[in-house]
N, C-alpha and C positions, 0 to 999 in steps of 0.2 A: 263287626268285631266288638267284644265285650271288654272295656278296659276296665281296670282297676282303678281304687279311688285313686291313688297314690301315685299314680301313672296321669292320671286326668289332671290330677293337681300340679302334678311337677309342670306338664308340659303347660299349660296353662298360665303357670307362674314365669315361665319364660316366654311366653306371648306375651301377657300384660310391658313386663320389660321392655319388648321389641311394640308395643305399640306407643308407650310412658315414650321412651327414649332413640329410637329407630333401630337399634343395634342393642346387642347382650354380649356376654364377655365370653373366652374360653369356656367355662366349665360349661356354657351351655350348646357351645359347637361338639364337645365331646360326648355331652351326653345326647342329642340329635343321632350323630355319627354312630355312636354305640348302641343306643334305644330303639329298633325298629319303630316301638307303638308310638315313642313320644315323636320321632321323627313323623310319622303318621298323623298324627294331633294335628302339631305345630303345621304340615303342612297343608292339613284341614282347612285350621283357621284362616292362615293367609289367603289361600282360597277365595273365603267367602269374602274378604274384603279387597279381592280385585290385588294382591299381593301375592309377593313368593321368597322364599328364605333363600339369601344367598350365605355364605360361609366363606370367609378367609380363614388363616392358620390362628388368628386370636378375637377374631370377632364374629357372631350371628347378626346379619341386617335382615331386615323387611322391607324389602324394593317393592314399590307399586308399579302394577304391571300392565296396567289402563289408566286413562283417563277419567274410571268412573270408581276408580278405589279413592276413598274418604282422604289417603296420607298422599294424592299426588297434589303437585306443586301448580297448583292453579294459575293462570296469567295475571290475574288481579293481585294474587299476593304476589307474584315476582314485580309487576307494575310498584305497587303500596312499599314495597322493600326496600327495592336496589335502582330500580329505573326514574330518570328523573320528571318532575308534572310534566305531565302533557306525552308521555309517552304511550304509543299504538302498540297494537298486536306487531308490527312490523319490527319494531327495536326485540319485542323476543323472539321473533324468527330468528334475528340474527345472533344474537346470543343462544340460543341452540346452534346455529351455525358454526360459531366460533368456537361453541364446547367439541363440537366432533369436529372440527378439523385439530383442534387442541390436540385430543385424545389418540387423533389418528398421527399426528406428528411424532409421537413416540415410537411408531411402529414400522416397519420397514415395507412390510405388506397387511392387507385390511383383515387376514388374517393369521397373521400371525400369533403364537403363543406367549412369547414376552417382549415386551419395551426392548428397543435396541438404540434408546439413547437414555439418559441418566435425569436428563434436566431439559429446558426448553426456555430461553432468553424470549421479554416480553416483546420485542423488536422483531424476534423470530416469527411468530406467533402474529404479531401484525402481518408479516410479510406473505406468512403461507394463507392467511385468508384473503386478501388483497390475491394472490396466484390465482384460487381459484375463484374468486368473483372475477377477476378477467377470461378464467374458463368457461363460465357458467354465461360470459358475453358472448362468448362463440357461438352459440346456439341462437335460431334466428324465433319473435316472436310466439309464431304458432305452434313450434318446439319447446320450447320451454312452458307454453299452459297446456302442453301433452303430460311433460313431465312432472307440474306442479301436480296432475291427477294422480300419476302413477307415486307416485315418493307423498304424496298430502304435505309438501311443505312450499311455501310463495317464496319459489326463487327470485320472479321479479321484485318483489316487496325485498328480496334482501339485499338483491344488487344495488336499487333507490336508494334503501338507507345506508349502506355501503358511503355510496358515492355522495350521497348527501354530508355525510360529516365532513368538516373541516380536516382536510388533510397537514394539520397542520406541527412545525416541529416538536422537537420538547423542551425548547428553548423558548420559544416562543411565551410571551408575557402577559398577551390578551387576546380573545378570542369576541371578536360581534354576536350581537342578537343571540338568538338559541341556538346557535352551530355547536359541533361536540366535536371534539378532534378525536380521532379515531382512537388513539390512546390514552383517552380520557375513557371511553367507552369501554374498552378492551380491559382496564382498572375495575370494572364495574365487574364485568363478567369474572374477573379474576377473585373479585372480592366472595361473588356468588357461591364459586367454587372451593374456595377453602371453607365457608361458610359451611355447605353442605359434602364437607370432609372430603373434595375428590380430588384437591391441590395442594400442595406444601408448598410456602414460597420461604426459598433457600435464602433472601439476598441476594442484591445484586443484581434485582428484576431479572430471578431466576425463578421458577418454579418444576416441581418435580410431581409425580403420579401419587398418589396415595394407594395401598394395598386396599382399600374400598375401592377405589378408581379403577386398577385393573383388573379387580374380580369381577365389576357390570360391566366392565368394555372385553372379557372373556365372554361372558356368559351371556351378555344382549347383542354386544353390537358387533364382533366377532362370527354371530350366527346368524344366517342371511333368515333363518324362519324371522328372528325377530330385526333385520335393521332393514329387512325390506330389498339388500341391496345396496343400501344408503351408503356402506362406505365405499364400495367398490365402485359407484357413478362419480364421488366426490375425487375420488383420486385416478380418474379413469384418461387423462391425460396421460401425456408420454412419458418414458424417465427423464428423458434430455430435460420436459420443462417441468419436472418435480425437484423439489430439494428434501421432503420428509418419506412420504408412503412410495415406492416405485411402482 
């Protein structure tokens, strides 16, 4: 197909944007939406760098959509960032852990089309990951390094560090050696998360969903091509003992 300069440039000008910045404003979701060619470009480009355009009602992102696009969030930078010395691959297991069961707590079933709670208290949020790493105990060794093949993620390495942090209150005044109470941790992930636009914290150790947030948990983790399945094994427990996803 033969563009035009002026066509090449526009859409172009709103890549550079979405690479500078991750996200472009309105006028560039309408003109996507309205453009066939620039819609075309734009999703050329993301293409070749292992990316793809997602759109809400006022922003264009650039979501990476491998591991081997340039803009995904590597373990060393989450390590060097948020996680504290001395932290393994195993602390961000769990912190992706915590982010989908987060994301999935909003929702009543794993695929559902909109949030059917408003907010999510950080005590909550402890509690429903805490459910299911006693789920994910229910499963006997050789079961669960089935499943660590099938899903690619170290259930055991998450249940360890799970149970390795100090469970301890939030009252509490002092903590020994390197232990991390779990809602020391859970702060961390939360901080990660508003960081990378996908949490509002309301006050109140409340937080809510960001219109980013549930446009990639529509478009990724909502669709079994891309979550694998993942949410539907996380909350594959009964309703009796769910209190978020049934």
């Amino acid at each position: 197909m033969n563009y035009s300069e002026q066509t090449i440039k526009n859409a172009f000008q709103i890549y550079t944007r979405l690479v500078r910045d991750g996200v472009a404003d309105k006028e560039a979701v309408q003109q996507y939406k309205a453009d066939d060619e620039i819609r075309g470009l734009l999703d050329l480009f993301s293409k070749e760098v292992d990316c793809v355009i997602v759109n809400t009602s006022e922003q264009m992102l650039l979501i990476p959509e491998t591991k081997l696009s340039p803009f995904h969030v590597s373990n060393e930078w989450l390590k060097r960032n948020y996680l504290r010395s001395g932290a393994t691959n195993g602390d961000i297991y769990l912190l992706y852990f915590a982010t989908i069961v987060l994301f999935g707590s909003f929702y009543d079933t794993y695929q559902s089309i909109e949030p059917t709670r408003l907010f999510l208290r950080l005590d909550e949020w402890v509690r429903f990951i805490h459910e299911r790493i006693e789920h994910l105990k229910t499963h006997d060794e050789d079961t669960l390094k089935e499943l660590e093949k099938e899903f690619s993620y170290n259930w055991s390495i998450i249940i360890e560090k799970w149970e390795d942090m100090d469970d301890i209150k939030e009252t509490a005044k002092k903590q020994a050696g390197n232990t991390i109470s779990r809602f020391s941790f859970m702060n961390t992930v939360k901080r990660f998360l508003i960081d990378q636009d996908l949490i509002q914290d309301i006050g109140n150790n409340e937080i809510t969903l960001t219109e980013k947030a549930k446009t990639i948990i529509q478009r990724y983790f909502m669709e079994v091509e891309y979550n694998n399945g993942i949410f539907e094994f996380i909350y594959s427990f009964s309703k009796e003992e769910s209190h978020a996803i049934d």
